[in-house]
KOLTORVEX-391862 format. One record per residue: x, y, z of N, C-alpha, C, O in turn; chain. Coordinates in steps of 0.1 Angstrom, whole numbers, plus 5000, padded with zeros to 4 digits. Layout:
<site n_X="X" n_Y="Y" n_Z="Z" ca_X="X" ca_Y="Y" ca_Z="Z" c_X="X" c_Y="Y" c_Z="Z" o_X="X" o_Y="Y" o_Z="Z" cadena="A"/>
...
//
This chain:
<site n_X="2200" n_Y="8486" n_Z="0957" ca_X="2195" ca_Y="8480" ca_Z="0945" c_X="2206" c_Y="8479" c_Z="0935" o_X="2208" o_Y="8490" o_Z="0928" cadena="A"/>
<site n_X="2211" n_Y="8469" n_Z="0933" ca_X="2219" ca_Y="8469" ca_Z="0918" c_X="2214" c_Y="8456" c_Z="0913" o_X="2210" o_Y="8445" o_Z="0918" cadena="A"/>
<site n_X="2217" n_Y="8462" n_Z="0898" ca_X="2209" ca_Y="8454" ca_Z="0888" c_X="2218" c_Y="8452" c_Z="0873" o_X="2227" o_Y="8459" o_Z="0869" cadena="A"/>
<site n_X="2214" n_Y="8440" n_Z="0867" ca_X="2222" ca_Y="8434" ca_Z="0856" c_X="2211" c_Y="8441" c_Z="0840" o_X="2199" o_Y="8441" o_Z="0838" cadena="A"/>
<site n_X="2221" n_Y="8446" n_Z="0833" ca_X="2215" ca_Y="8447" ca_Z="0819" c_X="2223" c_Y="8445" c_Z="0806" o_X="2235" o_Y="8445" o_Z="0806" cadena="A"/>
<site n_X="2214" n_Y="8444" n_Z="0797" ca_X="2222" ca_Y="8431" ca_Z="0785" c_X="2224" c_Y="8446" c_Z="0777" o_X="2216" o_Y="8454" o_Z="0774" cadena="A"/>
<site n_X="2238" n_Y="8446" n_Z="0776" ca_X="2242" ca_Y="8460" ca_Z="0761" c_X="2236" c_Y="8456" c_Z="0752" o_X="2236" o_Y="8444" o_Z="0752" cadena="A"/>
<site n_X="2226" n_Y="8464" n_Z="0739" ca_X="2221" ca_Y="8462" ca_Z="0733" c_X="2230" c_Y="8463" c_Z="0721" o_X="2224" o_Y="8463" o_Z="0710" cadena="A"/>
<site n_X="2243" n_Y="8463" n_Z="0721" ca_X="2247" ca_Y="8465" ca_Z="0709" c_X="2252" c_Y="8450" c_Z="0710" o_X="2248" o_Y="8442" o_Z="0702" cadena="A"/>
<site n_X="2263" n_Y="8445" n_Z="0722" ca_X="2268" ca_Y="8434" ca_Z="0726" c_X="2265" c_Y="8423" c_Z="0731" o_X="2272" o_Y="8413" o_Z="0730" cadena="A"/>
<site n_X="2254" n_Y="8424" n_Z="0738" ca_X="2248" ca_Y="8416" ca_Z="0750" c_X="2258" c_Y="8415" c_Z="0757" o_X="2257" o_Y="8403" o_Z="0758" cadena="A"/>
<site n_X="2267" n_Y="8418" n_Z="0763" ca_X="2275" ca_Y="8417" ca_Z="0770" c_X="2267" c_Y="8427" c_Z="0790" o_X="2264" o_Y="8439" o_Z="0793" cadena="A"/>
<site n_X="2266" n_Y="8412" n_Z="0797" ca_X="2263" ca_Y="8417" ca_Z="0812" c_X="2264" c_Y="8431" c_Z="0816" o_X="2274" o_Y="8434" o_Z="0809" cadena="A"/>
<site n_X="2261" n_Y="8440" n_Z="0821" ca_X="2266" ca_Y="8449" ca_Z="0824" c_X="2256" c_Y="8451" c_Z="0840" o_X="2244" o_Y="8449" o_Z="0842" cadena="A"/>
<site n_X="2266" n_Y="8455" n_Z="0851" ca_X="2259" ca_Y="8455" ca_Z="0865" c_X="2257" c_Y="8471" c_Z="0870" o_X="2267" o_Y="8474" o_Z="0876" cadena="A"/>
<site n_X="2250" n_Y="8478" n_Z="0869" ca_X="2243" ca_Y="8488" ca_Z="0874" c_X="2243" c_Y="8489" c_Z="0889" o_X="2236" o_Y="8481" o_Z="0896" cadena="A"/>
<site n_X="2254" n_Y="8501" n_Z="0895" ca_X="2255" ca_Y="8504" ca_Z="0907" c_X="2244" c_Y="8513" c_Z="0916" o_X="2237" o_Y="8521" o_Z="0910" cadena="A"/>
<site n_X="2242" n_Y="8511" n_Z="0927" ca_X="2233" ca_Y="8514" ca_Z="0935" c_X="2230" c_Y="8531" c_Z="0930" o_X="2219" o_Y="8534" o_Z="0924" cadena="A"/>
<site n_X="2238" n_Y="8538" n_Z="0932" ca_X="2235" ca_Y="8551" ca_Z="0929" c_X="2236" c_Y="8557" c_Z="0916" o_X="2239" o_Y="8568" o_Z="0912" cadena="A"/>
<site n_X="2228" n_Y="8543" n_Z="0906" ca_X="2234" ca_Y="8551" ca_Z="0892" c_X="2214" c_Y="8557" c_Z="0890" o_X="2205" o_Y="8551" o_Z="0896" cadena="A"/>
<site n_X="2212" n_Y="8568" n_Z="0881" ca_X="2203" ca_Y="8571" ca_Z="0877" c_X="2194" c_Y="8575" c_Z="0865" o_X="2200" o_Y="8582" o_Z="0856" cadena="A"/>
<site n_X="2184" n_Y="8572" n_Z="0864" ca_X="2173" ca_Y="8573" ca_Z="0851" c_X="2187" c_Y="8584" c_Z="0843" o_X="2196" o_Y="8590" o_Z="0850" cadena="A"/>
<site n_X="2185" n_Y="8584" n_Z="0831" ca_X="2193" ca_Y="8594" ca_Z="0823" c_X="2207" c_Y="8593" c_Z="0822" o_X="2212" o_Y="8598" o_Z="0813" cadena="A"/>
<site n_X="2212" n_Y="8588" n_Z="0830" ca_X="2227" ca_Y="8584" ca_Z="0831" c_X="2237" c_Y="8579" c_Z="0819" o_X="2233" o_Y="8569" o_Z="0814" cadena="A"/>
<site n_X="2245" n_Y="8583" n_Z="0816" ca_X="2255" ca_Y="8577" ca_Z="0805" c_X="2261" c_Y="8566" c_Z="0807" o_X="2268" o_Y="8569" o_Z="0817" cadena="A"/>
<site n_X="2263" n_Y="8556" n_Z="0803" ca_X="2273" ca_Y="8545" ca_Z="0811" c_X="2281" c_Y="8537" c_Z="0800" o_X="2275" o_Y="8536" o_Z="0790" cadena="A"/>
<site n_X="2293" n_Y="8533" n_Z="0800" ca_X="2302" ca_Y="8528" ca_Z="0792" c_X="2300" c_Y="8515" c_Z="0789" o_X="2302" o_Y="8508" o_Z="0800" cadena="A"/>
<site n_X="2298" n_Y="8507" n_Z="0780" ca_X="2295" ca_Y="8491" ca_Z="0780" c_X="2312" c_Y="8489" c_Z="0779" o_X="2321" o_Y="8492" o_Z="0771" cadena="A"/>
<site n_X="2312" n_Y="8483" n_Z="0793" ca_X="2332" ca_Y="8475" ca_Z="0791" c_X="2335" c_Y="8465" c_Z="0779" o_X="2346" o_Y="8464" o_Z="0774" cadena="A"/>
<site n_X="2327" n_Y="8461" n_Z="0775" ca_X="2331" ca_Y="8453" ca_Z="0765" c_X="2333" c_Y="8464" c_Z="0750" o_X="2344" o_Y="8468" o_Z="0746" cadena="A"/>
<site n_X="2324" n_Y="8465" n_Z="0747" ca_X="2322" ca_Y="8470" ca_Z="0733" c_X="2328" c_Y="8488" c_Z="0730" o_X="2332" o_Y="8494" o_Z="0720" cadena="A"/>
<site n_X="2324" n_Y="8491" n_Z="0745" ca_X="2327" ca_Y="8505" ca_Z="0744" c_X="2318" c_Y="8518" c_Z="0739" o_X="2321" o_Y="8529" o_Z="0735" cadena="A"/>
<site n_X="2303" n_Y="8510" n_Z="0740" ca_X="2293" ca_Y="8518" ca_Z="0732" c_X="2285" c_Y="8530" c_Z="0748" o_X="2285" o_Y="8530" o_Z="0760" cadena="A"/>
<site n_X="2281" n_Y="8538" n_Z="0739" ca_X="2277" ca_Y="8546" ca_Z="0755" c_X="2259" c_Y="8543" c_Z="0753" o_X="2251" o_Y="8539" o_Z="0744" cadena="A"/>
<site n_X="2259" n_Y="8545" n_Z="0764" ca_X="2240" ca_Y="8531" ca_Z="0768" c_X="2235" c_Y="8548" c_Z="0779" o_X="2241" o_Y="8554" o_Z="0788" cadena="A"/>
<site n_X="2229" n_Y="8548" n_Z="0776" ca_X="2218" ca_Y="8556" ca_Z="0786" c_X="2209" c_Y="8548" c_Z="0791" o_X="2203" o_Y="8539" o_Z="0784" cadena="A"/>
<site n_X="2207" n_Y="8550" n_Z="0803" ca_X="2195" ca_Y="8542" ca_Z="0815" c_X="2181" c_Y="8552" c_Z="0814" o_X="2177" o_Y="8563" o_Z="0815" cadena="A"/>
<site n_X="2177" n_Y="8543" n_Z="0811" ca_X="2162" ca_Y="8545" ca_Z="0809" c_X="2151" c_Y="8539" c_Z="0820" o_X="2139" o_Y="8541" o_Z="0820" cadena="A"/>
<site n_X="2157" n_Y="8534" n_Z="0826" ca_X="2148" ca_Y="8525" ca_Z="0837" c_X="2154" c_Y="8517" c_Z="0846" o_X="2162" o_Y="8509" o_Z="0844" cadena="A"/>
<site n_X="2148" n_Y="8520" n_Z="0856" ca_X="2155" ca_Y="8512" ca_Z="0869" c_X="2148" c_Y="8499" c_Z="0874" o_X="2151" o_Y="8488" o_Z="0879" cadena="A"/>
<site n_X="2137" n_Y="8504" n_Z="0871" ca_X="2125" ca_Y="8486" ca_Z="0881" c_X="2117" c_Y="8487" c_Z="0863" o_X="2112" o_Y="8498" o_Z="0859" cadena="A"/>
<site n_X="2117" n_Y="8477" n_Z="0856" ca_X="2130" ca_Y="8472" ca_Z="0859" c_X="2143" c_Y="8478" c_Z="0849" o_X="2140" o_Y="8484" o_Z="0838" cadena="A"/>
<site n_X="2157" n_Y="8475" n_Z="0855" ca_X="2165" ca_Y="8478" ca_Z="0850" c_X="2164" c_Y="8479" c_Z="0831" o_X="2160" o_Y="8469" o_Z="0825" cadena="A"/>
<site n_X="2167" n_Y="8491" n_Z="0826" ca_X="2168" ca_Y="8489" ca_Z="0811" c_X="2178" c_Y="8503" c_Z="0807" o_X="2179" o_Y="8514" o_Z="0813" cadena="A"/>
<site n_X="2187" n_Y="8496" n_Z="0793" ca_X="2192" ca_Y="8506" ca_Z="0789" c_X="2188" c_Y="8509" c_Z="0776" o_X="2180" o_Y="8501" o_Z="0770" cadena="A"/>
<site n_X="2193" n_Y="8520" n_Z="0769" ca_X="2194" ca_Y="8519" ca_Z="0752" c_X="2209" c_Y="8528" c_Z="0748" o_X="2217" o_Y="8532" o_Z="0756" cadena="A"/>
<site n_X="2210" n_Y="8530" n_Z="0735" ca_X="2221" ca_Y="8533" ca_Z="0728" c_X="2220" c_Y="8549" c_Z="0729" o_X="2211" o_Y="8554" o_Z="0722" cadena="A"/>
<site n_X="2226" n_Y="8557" n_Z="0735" ca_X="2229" ca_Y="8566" ca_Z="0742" c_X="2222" c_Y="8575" c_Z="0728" o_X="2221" o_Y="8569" o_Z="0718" cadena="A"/>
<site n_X="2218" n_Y="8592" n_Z="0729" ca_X="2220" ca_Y="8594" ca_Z="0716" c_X="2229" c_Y="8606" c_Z="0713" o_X="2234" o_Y="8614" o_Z="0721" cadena="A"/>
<site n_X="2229" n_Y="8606" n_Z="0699" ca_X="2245" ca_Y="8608" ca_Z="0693" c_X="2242" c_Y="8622" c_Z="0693" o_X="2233" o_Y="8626" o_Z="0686" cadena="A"/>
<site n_X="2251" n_Y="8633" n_Z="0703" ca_X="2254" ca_Y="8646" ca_Z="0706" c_X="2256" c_Y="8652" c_Z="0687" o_X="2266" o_Y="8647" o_Z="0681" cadena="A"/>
<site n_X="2247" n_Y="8662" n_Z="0680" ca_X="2255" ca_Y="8668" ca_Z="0669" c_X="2262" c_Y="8678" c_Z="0671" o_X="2261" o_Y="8685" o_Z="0680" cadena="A"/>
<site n_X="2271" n_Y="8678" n_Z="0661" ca_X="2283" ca_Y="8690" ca_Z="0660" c_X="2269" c_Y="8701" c_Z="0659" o_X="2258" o_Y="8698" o_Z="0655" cadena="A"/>
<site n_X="2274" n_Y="8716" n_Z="0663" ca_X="2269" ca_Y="8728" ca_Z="0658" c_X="2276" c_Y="8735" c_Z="0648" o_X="2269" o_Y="8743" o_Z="0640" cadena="A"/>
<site n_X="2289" n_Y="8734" n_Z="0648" ca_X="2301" ca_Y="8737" ca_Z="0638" c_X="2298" c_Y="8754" c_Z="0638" o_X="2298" o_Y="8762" o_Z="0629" cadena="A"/>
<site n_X="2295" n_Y="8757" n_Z="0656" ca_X="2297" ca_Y="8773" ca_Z="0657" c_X="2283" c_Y="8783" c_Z="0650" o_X="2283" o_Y="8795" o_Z="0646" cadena="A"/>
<site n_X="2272" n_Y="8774" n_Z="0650" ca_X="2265" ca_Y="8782" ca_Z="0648" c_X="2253" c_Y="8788" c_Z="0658" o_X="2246" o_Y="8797" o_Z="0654" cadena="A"/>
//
């Protein structure tokens, strides 16, 4: 199963490989934004979310 999803920052195509999975981080080639997979049937992504510093505590 591979599948096409639209970057939601870019709309820019992006094709989803057979072995990719729910939770997954993925790089939009165009824009460079990081998309987490949220869904496979059907394919969906969203805008990854943003890791905070702990700044060692």
């Amino acid at each position: 199963m591979s599948a096409t999803v639209a970057c939601v920052e870019c709309a820019a195509e992006i094709e989803l490989t057979e072995d990719i999975e729910v939770g997954e981080i993925i790089v939009c080639p165009d824009c460079g934004v990081d998309l987490e997979v949220t869904g496979l049937e059907p394919a969906a992504v969203e805008l990854a979310p943003m890791e905070q510093e702990d700044w060692g505590e």
